[in-house]
ZAZALO-438211 format. One record per residue (C-alpha): residue number from 1; residue in three letters; y, z, x. Coordinates in steps of 0.5 Angstrom, whole numbers, plus 500, padded with zeros to 3 digits. Layout:
REM residues N
   num   residuo     y     z     x
   NUM       ala     Y     Z     X
...
END
This chain:
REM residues 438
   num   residuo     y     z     x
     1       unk   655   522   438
     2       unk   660   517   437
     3       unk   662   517   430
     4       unk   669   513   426
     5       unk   673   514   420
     6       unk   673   506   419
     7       unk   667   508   416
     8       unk   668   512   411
     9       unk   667   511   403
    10       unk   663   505   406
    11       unk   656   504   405
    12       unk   651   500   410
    13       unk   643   498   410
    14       unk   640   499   417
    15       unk   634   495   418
    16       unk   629   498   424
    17       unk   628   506   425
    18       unk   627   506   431
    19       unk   631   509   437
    20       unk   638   505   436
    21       unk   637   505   428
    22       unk   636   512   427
    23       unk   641   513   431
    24       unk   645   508   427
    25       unk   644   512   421
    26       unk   646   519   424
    27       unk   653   516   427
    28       unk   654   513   419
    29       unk   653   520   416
    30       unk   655   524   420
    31       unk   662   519   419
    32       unk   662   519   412
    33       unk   659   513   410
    34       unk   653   512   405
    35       unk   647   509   409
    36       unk   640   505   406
    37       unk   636   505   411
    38       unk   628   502   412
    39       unk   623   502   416
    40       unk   615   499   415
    41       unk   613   506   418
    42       unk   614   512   413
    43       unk   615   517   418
    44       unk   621   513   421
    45       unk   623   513   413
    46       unk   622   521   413
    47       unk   627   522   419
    48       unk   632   517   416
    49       unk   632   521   410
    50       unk   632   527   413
    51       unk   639   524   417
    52       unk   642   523   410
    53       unk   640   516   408
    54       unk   637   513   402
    55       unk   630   510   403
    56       unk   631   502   400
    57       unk   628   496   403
    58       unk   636   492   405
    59       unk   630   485   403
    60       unk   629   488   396
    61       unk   636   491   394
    62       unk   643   487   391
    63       unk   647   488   398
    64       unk   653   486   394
    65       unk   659   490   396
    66       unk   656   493   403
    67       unk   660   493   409
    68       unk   654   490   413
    69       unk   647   490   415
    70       unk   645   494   421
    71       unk   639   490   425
    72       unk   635   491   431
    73       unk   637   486   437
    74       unk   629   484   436
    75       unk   630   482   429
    76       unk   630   474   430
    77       unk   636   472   425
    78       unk   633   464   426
    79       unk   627   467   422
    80       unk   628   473   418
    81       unk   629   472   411
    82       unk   634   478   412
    83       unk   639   474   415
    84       unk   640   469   408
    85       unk   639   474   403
    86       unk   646   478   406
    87       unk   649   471   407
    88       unk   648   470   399
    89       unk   651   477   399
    90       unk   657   474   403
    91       unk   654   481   407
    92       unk   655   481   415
    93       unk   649   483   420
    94       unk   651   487   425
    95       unk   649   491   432
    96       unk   650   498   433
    97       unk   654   494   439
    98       unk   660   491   434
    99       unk   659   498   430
   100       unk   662   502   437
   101       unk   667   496   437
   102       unk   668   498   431
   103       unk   670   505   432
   104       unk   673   504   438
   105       unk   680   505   435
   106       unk   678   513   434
   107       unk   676   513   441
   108       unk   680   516   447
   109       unk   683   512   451
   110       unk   678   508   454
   111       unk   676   501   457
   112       unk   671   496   455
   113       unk   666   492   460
   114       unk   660   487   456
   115       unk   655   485   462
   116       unk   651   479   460
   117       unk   647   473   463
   118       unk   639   471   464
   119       unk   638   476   469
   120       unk   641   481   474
   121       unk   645   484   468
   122       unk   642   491   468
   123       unk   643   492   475
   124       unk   650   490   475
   125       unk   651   494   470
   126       unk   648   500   473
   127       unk   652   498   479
   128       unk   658   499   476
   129       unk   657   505   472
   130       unk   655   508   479
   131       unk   661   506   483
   132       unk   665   509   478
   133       unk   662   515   477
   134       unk   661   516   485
   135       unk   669   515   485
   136       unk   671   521   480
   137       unk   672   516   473
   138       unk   668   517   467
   139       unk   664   512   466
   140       unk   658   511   460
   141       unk   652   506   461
   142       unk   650   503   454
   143       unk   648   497   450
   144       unk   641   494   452
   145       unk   640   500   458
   146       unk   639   507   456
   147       unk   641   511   451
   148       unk   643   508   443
   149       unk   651   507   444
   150       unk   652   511   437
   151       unk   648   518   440
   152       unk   652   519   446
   153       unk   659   522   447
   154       unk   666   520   447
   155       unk   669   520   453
   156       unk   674   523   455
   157       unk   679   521   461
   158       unk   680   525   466
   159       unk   686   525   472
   160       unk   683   520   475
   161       unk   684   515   469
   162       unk   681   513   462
   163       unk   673   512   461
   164       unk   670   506   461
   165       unk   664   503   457
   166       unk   659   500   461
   167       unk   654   495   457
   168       unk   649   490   458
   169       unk   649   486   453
   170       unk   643   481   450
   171       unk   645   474   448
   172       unk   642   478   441
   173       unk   646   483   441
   174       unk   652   478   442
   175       unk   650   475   436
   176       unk   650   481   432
   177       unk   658   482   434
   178       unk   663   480   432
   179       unk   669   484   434
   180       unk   668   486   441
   181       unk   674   485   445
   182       unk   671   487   452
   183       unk   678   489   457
   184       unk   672   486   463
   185       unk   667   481   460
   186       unk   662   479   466
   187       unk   657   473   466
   188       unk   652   474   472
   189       unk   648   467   471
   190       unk   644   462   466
   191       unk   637   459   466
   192       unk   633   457   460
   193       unk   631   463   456
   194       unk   629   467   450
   195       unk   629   459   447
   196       unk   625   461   441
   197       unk   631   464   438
   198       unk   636   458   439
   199       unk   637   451   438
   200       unk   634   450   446
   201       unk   638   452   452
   202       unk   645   449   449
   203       unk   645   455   443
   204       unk   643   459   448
   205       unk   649   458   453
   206       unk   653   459   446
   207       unk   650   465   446
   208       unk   652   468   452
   209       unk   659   465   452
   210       unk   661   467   445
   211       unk   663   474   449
   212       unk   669   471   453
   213       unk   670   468   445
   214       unk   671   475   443
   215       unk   676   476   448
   216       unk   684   476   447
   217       unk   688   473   452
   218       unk   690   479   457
   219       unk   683   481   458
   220       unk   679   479   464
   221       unk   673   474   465
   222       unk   669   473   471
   223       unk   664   469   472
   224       unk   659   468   477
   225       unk   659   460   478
   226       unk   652   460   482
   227       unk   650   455   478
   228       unk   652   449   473
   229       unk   651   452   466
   230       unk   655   458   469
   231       unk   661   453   471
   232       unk   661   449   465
   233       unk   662   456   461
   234       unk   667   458   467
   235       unk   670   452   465
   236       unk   672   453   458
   237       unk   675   460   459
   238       unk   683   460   458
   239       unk   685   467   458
   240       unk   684   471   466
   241       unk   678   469   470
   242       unk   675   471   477
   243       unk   670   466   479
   244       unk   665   469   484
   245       unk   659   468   488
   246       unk   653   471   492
   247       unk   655   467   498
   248       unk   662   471   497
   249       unk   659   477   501
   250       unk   658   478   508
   251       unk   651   479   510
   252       unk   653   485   514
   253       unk   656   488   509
   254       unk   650   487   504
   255       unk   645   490   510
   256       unk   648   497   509
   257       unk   647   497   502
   258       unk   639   499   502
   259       unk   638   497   495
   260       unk   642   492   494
   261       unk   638   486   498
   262       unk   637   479   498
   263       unk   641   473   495
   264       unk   641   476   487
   265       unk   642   482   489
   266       unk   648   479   493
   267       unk   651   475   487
   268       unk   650   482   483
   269       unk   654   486   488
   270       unk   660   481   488
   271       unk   660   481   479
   272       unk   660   489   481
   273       unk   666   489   487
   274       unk   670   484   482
   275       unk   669   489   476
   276       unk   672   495   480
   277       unk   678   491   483
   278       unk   681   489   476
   279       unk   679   497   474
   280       unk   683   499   480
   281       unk   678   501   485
   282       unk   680   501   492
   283       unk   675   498   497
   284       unk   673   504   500
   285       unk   670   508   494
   286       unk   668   501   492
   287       unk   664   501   498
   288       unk   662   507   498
   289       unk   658   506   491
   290       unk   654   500   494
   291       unk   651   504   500
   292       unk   649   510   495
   293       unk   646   506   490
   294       unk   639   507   488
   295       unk   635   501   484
   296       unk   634   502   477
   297       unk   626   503   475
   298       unk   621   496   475
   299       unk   627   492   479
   300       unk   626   491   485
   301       unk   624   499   485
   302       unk   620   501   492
   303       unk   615   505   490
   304       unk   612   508   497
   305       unk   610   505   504
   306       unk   602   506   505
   307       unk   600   505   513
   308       unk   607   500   514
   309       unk   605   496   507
   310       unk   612   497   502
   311       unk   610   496   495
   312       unk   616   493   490
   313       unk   616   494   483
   314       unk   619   489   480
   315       unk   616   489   472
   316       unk   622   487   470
   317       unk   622   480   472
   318       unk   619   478   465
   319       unk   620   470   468
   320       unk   620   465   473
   321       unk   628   465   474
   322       unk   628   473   474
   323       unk   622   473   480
   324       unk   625   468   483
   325       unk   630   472   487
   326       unk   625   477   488
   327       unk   620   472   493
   328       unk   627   470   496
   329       unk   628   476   498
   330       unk   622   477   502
   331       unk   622   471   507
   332       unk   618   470   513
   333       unk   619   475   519
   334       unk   616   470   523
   335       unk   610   469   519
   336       unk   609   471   512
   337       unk   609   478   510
   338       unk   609   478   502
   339       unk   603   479   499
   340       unk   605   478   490
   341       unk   602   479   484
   342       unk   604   476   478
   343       unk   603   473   471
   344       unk   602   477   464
   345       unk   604   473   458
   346       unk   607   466   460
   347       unk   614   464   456
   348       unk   612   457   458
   349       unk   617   456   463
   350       unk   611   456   469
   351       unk   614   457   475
   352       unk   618   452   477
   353       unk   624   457   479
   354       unk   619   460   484
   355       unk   617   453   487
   356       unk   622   454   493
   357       unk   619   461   494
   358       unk   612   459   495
   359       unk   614   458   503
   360       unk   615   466   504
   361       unk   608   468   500
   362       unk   602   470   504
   363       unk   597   470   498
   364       unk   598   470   491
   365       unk   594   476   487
   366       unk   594   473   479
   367       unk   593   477   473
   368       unk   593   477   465
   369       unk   593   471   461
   370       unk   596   466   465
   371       unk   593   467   471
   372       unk   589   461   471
   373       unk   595   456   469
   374       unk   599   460   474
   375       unk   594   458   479
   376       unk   593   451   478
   377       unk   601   451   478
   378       unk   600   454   484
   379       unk   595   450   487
   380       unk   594   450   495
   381       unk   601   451   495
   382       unk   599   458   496
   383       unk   592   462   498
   384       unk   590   465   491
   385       unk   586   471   489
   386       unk   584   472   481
   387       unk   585   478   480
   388       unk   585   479   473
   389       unk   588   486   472
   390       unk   593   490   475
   391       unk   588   495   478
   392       unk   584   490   481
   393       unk   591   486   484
   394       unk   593   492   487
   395       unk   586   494   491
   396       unk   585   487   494
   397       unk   593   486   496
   398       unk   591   494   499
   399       unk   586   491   503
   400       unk   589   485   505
   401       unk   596   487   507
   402       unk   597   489   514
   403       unk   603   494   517
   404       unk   609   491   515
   405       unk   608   486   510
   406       unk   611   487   502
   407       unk   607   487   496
   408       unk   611   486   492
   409       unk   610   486   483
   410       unk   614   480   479
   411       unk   610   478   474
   412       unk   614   471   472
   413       unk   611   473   465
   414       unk   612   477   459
   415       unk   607   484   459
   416       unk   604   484   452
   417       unk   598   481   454
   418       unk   595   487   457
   419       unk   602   493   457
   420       unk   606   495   451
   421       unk   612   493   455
   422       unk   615   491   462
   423       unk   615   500   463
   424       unk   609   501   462
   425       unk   606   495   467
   426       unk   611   498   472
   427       unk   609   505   471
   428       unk   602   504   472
   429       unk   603   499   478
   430       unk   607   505   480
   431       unk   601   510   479
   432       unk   596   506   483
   433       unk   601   505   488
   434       unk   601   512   489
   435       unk   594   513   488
   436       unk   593   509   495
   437       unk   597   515   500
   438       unk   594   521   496
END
């Protein structure tokens, strides 16, 4: 585990025990701090205490003198009283991202790139951890992709330079930061989200554009300015930036790279090569990791091919701007070929950000809560089969797809209505998939 000297003697609150806080709590032992830690569920308080924390709810307790509160990301500042009872206590609420930043100093020699943006970012931070780790530099993925940042080793440099921390990193987790100074800081995109937690979209932005705030001057930005939010933040970066876009790549090149195709996959390779070239990759290990990059699972994930039909597991895409992409990818070839499922718990952005897609869907197959709105948005736009669940989508897109058409599942909507999380809808998506060939 990652652990530092800075917090030593010091004593921390750790609200939430799950994962990323009980990992929280080990790396604070483990460094010799003194930690209080709870959870609502009593067995995650018995792990915590068998880790070496004391037991107190941080809401119930005098935080006078801590060195901070250590919150999920999912804990909503703009609501939980957590966040005024420590301001009283002139107390700090903190991530487990800005307790790695934290400890930085202890660590060897390394480089620090923070990815951030509405959608594309775990792909692009997967994307870079890959063509590094392809080109022999030691490279760790962390923050909101993977394992705890606190749980994993330190890494070590080797004969072909320091190691780099790749992180994806939330508008939450940028909030809950405050001294992470990223040597690569990277906004892959901006589109209304998340907006139960800021004062609308301009606190959103805020949010995102705090990461280049807590850069110093050396330190490179790089920004893709495919969109207007993402320019007026591009704009107001002083120290070194790298404007990018998707149409920067030739579709030739994008053509060789398998799992990497469509318009937002372009514009996540571009923030990828950028990233590369400043760690002083050349072109060719660069290339070579694009062509050998394989999609992260539920995003744009190919599943199987069934009687010439492809079916894509794109669960991830939690809104109307993250499905977008996905339908552009897949346009006539000459007729339409792309059979969608999709809906769940609406965010309340409809499918406007789709709209323009609609032209390249054969038939829309609605699931979930939102599965009559979605069709009266919709309208004659589209042929629309109301599916309702997940299983039944699947059977009637199986019958109806002929050789060389795409099912494709990008929901537009959030999963719990019907999953316990984005995974869950994917990997049961998965498994009727597979249940078509056997």
């Amino acid at each position: 585990m990652i652990t530092s000297r800075a917090f030593a003697g010091r004593r921390y609150a750790v609200l939430g025990l799950a994962r990323s806080g009980l990992a929280t709590v080990e790396a604070l032992v483990a460094s010799g701090a003194g930690v209080t830690a709870w959870d609502d569920r009593e067995e995650a308080r018995d792990d915590a205490m068998a880790l070496g924390a004391d037991i107190g709810n941080p809401l119930e307790i005098d935080l006078i003198g801590f060195a901070g509160v250590v919150v999920s990301p999912g804990v909503p500042l703009n609501r939980h009283p957590i966040a005024a009872h420590a301001r009283e206590a002139h107390v700090p609420v903190i991530g487990d991202v800005e307790l790695f930043a934290e400890a930085r100093g202890d660590l060897p020699p390394h480089r620090v790139v923070g990815i951030t943006g509405t959608n594309g970012k775990s792909t692009v931070t997967a994307l870079i951890h890959h063509v590094l780790e392809s080109a022999g530099v030691p490279s760790l993925m962390g923050g909101n992709i993977g394992l705890p940042i606190l749980s994993r080793d330190a890494l070590a440099p080797n004969e072909n330079g320091a190691g780099v921390y790749v992180l994806e990193l939330s508008s939450y987790q940028i909030d809950l930061s405050h001294s992470l100074a990223c040597d690569v800081a990277v906004l892959t995109n901006l589109s209304p989200d998340h907006l139960d937690r800021y004062d609308g979209f301009t606190g959103y932005a805020a949010s995102k554009a705090r990461l280049f705030g807590l850069q110093h001057r050396d330190q490179v930005a790089i920004v893709a300015v495919d969109d207007d939010p993402s320019k007026m933040i591009a704009s107001r970066i002083n120290h070194r930036l790298h404007r990018v876009s998707g149409k920067d790549i030739d579709p030739v090149d994008q053509h060789r790279w398998s799992a990497l195709q469509g318009p937002h996959n372009a514009q996540n390779a571009v923030c990828a090569i950028a990233v590369c070239r400043v760690l002083g990759l050349n072109d060719e290990a660069i290339e070579r990791g694009l062509a050998t990059y394989t999609s992260l699972p539920h995003r744009m994930e190919l599943v199987g091919e069934v009687g010439g039909v492809r079916w894509f597991n794109d669960s991830k895409a939690t809104n109307a701007a993250s499905a977008a992409p996905a339908l552009a990818a897949f346009p006539p070839a000459p007729d339409q070929r792309l059979h969608w499922i999709a809906g769940g718990q609406a965010k309340g952005d409809g499918l406007a950000a789709c709209r323009p897609w609609f032209g390249h869907v054969k038939q829309a197959y609605l699931i979930g809560a939102a599965m009559e709105g979605f069709a009266t948005e919709i309208g004659d736009a589209v042929p629309v089969d109301r599916s309702g669940d997940m299983a039944t989508a699947v059977a009637h897109a199986a019958a109806a797809a002929r050789p060389g058409d795409i099912v494709l599942l990008s929901p537009a909507c959030a999963s719990f209505d019907q999953f316990r999380d984005y995974e869950q809808r994917g990997d049961v998506f998965r498994g009727l998939v597979a249940a078509l060939g056997a």
